[in-house]
Residue frames as qw, qx, qy, qz and C-alpha x, y, z in Angstrom:
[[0.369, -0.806, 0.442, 0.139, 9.60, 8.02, 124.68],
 [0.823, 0.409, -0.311, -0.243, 12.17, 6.78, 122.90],
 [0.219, 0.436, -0.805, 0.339, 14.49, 5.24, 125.26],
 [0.747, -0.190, -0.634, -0.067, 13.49, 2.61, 127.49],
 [0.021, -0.394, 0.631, -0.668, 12.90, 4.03, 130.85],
 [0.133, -0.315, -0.926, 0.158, 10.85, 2.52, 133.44],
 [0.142, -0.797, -0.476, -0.344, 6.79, 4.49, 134.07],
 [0.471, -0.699, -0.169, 0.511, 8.15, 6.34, 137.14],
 [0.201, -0.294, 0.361, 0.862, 10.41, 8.43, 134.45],
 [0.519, 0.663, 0.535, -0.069, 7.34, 10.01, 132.67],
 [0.485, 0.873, 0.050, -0.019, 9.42, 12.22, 130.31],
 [0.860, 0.011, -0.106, 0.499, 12.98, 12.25, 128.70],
 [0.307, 0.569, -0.104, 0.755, 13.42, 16.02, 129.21],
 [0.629, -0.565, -0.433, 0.313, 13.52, 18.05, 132.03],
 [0.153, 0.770, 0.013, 0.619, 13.51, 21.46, 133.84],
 [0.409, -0.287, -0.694, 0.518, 14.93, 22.67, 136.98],
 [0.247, -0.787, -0.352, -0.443, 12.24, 24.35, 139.26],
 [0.674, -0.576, -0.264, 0.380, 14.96, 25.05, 142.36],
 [0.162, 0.936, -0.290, -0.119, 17.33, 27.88, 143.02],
 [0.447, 0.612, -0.652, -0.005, 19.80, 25.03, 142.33],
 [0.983, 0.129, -0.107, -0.072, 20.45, 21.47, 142.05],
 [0.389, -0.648, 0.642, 0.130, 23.68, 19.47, 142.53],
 [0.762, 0.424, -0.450, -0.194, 25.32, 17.43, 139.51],
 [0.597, -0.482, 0.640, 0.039, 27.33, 14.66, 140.83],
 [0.222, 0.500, -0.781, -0.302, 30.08, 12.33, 139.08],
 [0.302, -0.007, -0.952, -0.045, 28.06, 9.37, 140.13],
 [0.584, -0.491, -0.214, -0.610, 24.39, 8.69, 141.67],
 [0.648, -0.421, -0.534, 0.343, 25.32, 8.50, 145.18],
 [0.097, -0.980, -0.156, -0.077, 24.58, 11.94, 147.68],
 [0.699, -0.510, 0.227, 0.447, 28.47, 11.26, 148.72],
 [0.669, 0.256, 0.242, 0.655, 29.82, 11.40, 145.20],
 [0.287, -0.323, 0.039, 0.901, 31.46, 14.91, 144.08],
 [0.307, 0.780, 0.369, -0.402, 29.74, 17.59, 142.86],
 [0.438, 0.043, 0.486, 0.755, 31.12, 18.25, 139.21],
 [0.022, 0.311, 0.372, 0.874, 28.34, 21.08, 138.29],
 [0.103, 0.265, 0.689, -0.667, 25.14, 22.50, 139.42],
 [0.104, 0.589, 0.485, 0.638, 21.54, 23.40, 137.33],
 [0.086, 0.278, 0.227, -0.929, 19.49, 26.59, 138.14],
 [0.439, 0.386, 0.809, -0.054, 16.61, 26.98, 137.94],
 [0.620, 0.676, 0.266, -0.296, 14.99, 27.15, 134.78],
 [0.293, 0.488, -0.733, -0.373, 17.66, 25.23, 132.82],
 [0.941, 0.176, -0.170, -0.235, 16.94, 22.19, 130.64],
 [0.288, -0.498, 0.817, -0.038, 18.26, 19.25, 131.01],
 [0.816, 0.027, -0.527, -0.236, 17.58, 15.58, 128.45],
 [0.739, -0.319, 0.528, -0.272, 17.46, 12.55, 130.84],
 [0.453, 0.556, -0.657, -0.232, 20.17, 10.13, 129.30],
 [0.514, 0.067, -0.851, 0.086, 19.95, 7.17, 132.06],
 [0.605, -0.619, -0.126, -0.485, 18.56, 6.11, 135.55],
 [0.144, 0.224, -0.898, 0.350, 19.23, 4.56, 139.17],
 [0.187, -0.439, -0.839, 0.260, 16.42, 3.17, 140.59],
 [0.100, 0.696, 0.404, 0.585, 14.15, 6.46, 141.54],
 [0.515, -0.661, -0.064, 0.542, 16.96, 8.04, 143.20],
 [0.061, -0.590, 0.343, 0.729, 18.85, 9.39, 140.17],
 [0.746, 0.492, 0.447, 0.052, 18.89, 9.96, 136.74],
 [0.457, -0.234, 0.345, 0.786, 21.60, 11.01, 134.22],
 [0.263, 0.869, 0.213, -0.362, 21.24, 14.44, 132.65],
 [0.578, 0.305, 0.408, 0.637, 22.51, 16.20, 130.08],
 [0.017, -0.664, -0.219, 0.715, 22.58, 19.73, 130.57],
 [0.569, 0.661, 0.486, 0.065, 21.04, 21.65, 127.57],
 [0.093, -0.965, 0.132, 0.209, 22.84, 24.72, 128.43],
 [0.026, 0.822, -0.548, -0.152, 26.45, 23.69, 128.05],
 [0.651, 0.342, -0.677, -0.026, 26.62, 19.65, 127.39],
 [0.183, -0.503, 0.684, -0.496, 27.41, 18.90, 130.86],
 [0.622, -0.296, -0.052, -0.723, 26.68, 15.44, 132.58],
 [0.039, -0.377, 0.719, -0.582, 25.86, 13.99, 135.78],
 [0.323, -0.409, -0.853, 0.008, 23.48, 12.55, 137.81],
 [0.183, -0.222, 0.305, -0.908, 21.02, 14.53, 139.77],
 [0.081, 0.304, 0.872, -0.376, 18.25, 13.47, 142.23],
 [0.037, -0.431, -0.720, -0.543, 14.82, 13.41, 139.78],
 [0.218, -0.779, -0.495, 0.317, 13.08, 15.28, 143.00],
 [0.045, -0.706, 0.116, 0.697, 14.79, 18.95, 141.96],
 [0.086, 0.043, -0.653, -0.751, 13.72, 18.70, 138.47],
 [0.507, 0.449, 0.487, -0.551, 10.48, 18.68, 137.24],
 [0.322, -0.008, 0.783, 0.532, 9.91, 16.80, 133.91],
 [0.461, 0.627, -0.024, -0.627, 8.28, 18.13, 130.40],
 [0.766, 0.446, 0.441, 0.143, 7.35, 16.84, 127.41],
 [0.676, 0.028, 0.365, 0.640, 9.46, 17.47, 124.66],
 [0.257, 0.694, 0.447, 0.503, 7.34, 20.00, 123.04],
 [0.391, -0.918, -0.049, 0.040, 7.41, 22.07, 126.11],
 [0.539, -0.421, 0.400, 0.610, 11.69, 21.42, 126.22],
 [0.356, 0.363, 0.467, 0.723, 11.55, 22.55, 122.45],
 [0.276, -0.802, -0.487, -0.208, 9.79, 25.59, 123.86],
 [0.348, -0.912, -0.203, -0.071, 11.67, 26.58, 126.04],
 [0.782, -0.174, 0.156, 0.577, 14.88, 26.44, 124.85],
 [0.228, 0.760, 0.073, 0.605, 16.92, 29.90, 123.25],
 [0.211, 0.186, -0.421, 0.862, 17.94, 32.75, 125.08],
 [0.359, -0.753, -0.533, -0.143, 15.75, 33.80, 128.19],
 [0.047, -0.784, 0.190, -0.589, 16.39, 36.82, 130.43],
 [0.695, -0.107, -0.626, 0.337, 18.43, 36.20, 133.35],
 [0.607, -0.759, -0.208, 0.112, 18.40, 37.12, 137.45],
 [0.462, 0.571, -0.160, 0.659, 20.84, 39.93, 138.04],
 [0.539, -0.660, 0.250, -0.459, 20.22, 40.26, 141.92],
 [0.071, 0.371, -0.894, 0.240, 22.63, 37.92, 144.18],
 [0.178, -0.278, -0.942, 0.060, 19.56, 36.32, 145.46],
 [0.375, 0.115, -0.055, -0.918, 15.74, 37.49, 145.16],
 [0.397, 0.178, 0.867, -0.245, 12.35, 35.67, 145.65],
 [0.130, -0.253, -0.672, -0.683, 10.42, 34.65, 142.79],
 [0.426, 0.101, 0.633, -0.639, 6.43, 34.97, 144.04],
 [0.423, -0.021, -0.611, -0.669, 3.63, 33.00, 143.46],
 [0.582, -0.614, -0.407, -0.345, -0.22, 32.86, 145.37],
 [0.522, -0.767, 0.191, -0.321, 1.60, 34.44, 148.56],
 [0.933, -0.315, 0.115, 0.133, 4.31, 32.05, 148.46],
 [0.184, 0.866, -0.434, -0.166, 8.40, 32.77, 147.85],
 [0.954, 0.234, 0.093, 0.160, 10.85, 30.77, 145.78],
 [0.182, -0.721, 0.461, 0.483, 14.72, 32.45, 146.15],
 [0.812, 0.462, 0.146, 0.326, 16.36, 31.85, 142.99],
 [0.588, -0.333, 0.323, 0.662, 20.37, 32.96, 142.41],
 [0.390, 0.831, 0.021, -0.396, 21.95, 35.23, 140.50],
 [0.182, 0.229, -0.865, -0.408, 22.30, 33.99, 136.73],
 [0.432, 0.166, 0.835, -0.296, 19.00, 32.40, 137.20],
 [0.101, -0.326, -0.671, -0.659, 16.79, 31.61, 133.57],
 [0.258, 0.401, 0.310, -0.822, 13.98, 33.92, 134.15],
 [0.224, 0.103, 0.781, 0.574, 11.66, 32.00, 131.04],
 [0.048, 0.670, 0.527, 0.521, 9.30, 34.42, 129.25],
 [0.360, -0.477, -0.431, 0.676, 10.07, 36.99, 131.43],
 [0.196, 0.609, 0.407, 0.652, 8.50, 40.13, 130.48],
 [0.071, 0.592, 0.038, 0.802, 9.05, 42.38, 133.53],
 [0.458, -0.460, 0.367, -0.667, 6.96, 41.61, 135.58],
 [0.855, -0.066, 0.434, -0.275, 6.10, 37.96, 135.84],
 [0.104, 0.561, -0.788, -0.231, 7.66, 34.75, 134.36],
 [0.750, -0.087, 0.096, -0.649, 6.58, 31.51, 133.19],
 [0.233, -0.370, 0.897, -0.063, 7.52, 27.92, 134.21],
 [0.253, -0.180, -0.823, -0.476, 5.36, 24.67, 132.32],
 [0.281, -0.501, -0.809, 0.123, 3.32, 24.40, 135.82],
 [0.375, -0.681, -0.353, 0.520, 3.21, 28.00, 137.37],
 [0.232, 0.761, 0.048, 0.604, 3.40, 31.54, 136.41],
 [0.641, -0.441, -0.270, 0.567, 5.61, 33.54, 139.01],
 [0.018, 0.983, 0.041, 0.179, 6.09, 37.43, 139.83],
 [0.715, -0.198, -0.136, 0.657, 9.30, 38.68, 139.99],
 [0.169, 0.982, 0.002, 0.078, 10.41, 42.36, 140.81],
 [0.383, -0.618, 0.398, 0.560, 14.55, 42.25, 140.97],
 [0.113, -0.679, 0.523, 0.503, 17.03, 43.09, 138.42],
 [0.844, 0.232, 0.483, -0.015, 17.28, 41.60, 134.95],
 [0.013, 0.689, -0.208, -0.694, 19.08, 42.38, 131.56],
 [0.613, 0.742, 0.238, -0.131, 17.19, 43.03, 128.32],
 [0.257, -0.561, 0.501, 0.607, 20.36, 42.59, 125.92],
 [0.493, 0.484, 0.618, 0.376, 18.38, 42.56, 123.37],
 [0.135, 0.888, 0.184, 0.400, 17.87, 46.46, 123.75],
 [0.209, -0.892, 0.393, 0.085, 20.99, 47.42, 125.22],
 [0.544, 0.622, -0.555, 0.094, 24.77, 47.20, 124.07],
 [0.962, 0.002, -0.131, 0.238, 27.02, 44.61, 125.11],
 [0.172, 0.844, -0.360, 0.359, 30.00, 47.15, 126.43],
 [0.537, 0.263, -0.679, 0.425, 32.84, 46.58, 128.35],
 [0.221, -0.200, 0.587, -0.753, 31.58, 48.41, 131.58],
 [0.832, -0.192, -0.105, -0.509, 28.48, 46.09, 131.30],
 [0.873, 0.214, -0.436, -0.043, 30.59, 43.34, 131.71],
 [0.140, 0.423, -0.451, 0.773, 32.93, 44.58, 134.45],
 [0.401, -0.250, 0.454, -0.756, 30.04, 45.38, 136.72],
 [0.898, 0.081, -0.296, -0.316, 28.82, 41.67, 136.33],
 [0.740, 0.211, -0.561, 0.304, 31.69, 40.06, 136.75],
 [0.252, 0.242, -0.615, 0.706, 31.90, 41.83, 139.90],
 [0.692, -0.369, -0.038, -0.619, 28.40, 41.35, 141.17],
 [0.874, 0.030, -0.476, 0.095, 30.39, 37.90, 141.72],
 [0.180, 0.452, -0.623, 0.612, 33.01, 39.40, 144.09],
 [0.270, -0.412, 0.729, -0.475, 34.01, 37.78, 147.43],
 [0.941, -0.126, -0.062, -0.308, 31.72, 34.18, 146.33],
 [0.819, -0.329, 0.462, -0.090, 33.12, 31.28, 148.11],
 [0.317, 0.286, -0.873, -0.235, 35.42, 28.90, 145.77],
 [0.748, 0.048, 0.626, -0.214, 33.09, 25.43, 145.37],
 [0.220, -0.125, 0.936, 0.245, 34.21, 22.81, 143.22],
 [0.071, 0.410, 0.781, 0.466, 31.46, 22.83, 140.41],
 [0.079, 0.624, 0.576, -0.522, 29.36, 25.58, 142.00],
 [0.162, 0.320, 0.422, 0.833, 28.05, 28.33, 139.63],
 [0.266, -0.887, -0.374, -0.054, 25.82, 30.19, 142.27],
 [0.099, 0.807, -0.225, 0.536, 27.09, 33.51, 143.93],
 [0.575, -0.635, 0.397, -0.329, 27.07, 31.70, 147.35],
 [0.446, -0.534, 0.623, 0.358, 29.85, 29.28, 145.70],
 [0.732, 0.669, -0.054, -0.115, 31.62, 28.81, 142.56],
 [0.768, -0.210, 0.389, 0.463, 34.36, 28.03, 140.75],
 [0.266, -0.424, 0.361, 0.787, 36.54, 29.62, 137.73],
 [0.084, 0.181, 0.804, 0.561, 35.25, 28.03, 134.71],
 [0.059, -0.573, -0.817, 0.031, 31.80, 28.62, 136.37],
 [0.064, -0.732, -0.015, 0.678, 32.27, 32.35, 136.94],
 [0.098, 0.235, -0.515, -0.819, 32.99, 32.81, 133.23],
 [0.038, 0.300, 0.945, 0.123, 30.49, 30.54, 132.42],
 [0.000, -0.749, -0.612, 0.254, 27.59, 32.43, 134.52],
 [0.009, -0.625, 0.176, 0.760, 29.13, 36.24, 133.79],
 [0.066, 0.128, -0.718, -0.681, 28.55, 35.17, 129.85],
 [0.065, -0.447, -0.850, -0.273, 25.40, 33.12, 129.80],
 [0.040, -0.636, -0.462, 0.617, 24.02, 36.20, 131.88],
 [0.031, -0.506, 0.383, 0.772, 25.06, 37.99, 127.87],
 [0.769, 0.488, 0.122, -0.396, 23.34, 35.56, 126.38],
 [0.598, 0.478, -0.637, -0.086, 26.85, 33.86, 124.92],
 [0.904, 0.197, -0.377, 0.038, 27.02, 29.66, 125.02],
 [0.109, 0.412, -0.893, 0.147, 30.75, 28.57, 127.02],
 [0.773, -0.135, -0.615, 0.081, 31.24, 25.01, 128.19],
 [0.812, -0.537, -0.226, -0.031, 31.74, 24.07, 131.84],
 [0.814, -0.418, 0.064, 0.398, 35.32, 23.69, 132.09],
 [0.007, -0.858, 0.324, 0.398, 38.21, 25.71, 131.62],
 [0.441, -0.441, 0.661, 0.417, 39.78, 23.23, 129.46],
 [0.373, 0.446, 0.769, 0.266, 36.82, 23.30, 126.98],
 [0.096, 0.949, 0.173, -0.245, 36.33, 26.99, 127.27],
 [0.308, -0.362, 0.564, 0.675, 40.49, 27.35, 126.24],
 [0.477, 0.288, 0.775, 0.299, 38.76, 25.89, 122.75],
 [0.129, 0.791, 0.536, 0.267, 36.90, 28.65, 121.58],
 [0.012, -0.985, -0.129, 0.118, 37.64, 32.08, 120.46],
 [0.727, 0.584, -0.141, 0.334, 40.34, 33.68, 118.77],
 [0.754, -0.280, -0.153, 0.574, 43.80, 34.17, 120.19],
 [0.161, -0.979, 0.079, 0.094, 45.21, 37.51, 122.00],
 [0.697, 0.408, -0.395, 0.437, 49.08, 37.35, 120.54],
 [0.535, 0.083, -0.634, 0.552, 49.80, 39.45, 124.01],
 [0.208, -0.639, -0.642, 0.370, 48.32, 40.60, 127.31],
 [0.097, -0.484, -0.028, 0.869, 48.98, 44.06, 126.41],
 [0.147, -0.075, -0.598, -0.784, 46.49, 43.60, 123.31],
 [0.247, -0.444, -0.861, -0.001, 43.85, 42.09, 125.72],
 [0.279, -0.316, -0.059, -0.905, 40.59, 44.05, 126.30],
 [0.417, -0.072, 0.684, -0.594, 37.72, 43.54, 128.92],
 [0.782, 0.269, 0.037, -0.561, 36.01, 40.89, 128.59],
 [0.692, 0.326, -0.635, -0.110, 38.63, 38.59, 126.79],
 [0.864, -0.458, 0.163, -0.129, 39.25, 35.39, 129.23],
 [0.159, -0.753, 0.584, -0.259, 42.93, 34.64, 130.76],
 [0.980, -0.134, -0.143, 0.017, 43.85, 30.51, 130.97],
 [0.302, -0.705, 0.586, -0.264, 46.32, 29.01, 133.21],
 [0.812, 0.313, -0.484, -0.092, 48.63, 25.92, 133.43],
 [0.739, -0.633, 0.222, -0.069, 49.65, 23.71, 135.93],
 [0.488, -0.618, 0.600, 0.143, 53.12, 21.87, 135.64],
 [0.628, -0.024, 0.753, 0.193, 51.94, 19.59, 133.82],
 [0.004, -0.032, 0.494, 0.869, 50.85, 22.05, 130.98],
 [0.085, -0.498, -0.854, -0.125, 47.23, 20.87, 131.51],
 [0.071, -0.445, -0.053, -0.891, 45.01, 23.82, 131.66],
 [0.297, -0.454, -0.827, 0.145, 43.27, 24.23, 134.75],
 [0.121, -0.530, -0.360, 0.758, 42.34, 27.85, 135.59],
 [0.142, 0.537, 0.322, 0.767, 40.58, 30.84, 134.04],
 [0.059, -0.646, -0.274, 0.710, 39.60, 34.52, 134.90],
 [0.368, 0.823, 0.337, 0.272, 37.97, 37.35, 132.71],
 [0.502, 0.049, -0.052, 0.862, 40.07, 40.29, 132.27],
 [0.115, 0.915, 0.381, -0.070, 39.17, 43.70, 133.03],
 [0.270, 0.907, -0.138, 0.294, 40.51, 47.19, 132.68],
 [0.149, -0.783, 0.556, -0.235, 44.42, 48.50, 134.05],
 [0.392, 0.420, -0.807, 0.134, 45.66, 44.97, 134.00],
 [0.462, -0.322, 0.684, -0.464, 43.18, 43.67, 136.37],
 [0.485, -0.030, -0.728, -0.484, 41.46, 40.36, 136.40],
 [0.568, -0.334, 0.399, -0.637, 38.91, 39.00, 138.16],
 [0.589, 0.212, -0.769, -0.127, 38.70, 35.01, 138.92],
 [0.704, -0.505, 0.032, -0.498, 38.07, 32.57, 141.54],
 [0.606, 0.344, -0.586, 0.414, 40.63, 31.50, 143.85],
 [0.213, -0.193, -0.715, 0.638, 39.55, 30.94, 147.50],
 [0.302, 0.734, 0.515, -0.323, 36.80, 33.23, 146.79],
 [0.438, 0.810, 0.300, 0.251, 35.75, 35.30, 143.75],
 [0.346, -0.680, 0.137, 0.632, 38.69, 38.32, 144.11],
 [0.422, 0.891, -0.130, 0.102, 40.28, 41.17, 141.24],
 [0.802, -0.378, 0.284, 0.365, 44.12, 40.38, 140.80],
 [0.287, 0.805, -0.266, -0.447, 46.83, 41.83, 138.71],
 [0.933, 0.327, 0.144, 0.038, 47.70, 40.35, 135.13],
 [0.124, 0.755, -0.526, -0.372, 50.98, 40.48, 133.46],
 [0.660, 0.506, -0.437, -0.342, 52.75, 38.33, 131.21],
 [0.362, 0.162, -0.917, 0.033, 53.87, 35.59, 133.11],
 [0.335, -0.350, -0.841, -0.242, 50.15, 35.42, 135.14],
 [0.494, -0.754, -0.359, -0.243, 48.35, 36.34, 138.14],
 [0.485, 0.080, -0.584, 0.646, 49.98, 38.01, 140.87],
 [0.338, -0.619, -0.698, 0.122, 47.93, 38.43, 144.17],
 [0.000, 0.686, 0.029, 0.727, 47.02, 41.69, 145.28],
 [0.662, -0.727, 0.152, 0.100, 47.72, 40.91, 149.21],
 [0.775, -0.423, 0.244, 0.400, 51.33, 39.00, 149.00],
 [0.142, 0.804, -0.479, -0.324, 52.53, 40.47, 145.50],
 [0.313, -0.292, 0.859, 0.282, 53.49, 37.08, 144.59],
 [0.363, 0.178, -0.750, -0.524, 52.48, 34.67, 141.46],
 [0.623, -0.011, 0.568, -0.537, 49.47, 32.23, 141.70],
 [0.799, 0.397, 0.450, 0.049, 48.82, 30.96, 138.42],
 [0.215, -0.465, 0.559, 0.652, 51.03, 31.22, 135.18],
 [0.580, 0.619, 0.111, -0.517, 49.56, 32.43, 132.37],
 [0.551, 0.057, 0.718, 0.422, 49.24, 30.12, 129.38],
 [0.002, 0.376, 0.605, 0.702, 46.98, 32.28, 126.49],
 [0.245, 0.443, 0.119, -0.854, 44.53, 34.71, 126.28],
 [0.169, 0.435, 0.847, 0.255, 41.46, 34.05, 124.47],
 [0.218, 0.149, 0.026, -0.964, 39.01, 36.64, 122.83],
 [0.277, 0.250, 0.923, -0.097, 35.39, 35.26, 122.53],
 [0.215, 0.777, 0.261, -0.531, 33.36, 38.57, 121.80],
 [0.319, 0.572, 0.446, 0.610, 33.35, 40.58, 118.24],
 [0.218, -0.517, -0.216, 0.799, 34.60, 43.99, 118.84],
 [0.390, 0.494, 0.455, 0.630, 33.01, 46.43, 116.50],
 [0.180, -0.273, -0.282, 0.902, 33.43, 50.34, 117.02],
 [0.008, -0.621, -0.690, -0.372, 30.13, 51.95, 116.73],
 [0.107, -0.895, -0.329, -0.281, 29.22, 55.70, 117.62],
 [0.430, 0.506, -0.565, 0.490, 32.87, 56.02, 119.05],
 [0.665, -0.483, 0.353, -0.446, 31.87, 53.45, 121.76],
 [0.131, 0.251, -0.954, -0.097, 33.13, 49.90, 121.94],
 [0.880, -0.051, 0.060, -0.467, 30.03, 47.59, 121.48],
 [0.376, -0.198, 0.905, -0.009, 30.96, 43.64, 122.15],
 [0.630, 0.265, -0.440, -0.582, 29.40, 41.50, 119.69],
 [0.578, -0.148, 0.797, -0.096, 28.56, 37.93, 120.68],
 [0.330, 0.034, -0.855, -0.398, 28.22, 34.90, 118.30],
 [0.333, 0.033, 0.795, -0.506, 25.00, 34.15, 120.38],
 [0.267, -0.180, -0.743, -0.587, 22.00, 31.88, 118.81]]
């Protein structure tokens, strides 16, 4: 190892083997939740608390927190160099993994690593799964694929860092609805703004492109993916479809404004192909 941890930390890398973990802004169970892993994402160990916590580094998106070393399950490097890349993901709201007569739930957007249909494989355990999953290596990237994602999300809970279906947040809804595609974002809406190319106006935006929002102070704090007819879909008390126009969200009970639209962002690579719209990701 090359940091200096104490023998209790036998490796600096790390996988989670739960349907999902709490990050926290500090190693105490009180402190706020600021993200969450799933399981089968990496994660480097960057620091410790005694052998209550240890500071992560998510592998996925940068992210990092503390999380309690018990809901992780640590690998040697070669294994974390292994098992990094794209891996099919869990496309069922929630669905038990099996293994010798025993069930594991895992969320949907769970890493499913080496998944090949029928069974999946973790450094300690090989597990059967039989829900939902999507092979985007042999299918297109299309707008309705994306749509009917984004709304497998409908009616989750708003939670402050969550990124499960049974709570979430904005940034985290785009987040999961993409990494389910197999494309990279960061955590936050104000790091997701960064990336991709600019929509000049809403009436140029196509499904799929992602919708940011400003608070008074100009400070981004909101996103939502667009779909078709001017909807958009986002998370705001719970996961819900709202209409877009040019000055932002306006609720589809009261009719009134919620968020005020700052830009329009286009992450994807449209490219017209058998007179269908395929989506192109920059994914590695």
């Amino acid at each position: 190892m090359d940091k200096k941890f104490p023998k209790y930390i036998v490796s600096e890398f790390a996988i989670c083997n739960l349907a999902v973990a709490p990050i926290r802004a500090f190693p105490d169970d009180r402190s706020e939740m600021i993200s969450q892993l799933l399981f089968g994402e990496l994660c480097e160990i960057l620091d410790y608390k005694n052998k209550s916590w240890v500071k992560i580094k998510c592998t996925f998106d940068g992210y990092v927190g503390w999380i309690d070393p018990k809901q992780i399950q640590y690998i040697e490097e070669n294994v974390f160099q292994k098992y990094q890349g794209y891996h099919p993901c869990s496309t069922d709201i929630a669905l038990p993994l099996m293994n010798q007569n025993l069930s594991y739930p895992i969320l949907l957007g769970s890493t499913l690593p080496f998944y090949d249909g029928i069974s999946l494989k973790m450094p300690n355990a090989h597990y059967t799964f039989s829900g939902s999953t999507i092979d985007i290596d042999s299918i297109p990237i299309n707008e309705e694929l994306i749509m009917k994602l984004s709304k497998r999300f409908l009616n989750a809970p708003y939670l402050w860092g969550g990124r499960s279906p049974f709570g979430i947040d904005c940034s985290g809804l785009v987040q999961q609805v993409y990494k389910i595609l197999g494309v990279p974002m960061k955590r936050d809406a104000s790091l997701q703004v960064e990336g991709g190319e600019l929509v000049p106006f809403p009436q140029a935006a196509r499904v799929g492109d992602l919708a940011f929002f400003d608070n008074a102070e100009g400070i981004i704090h909101h996103v939502g993916i667009i779909l078709d007819d001017q909807k958009i879909i986002h998370a705001s008390g719970k996961v819900r479809i709202d209409t877009l126009d040019q000055n932002g969200i306006i609720h589809s009970d009261t009719g009134k404004y919620t968020h005020k639209l700052r830009i329009i962002k286009r992450v994807l690579k449209y490219e017209e192909s058998k007179g269908q719209i395929t989506l192109q990701s920059e994914r590695k």
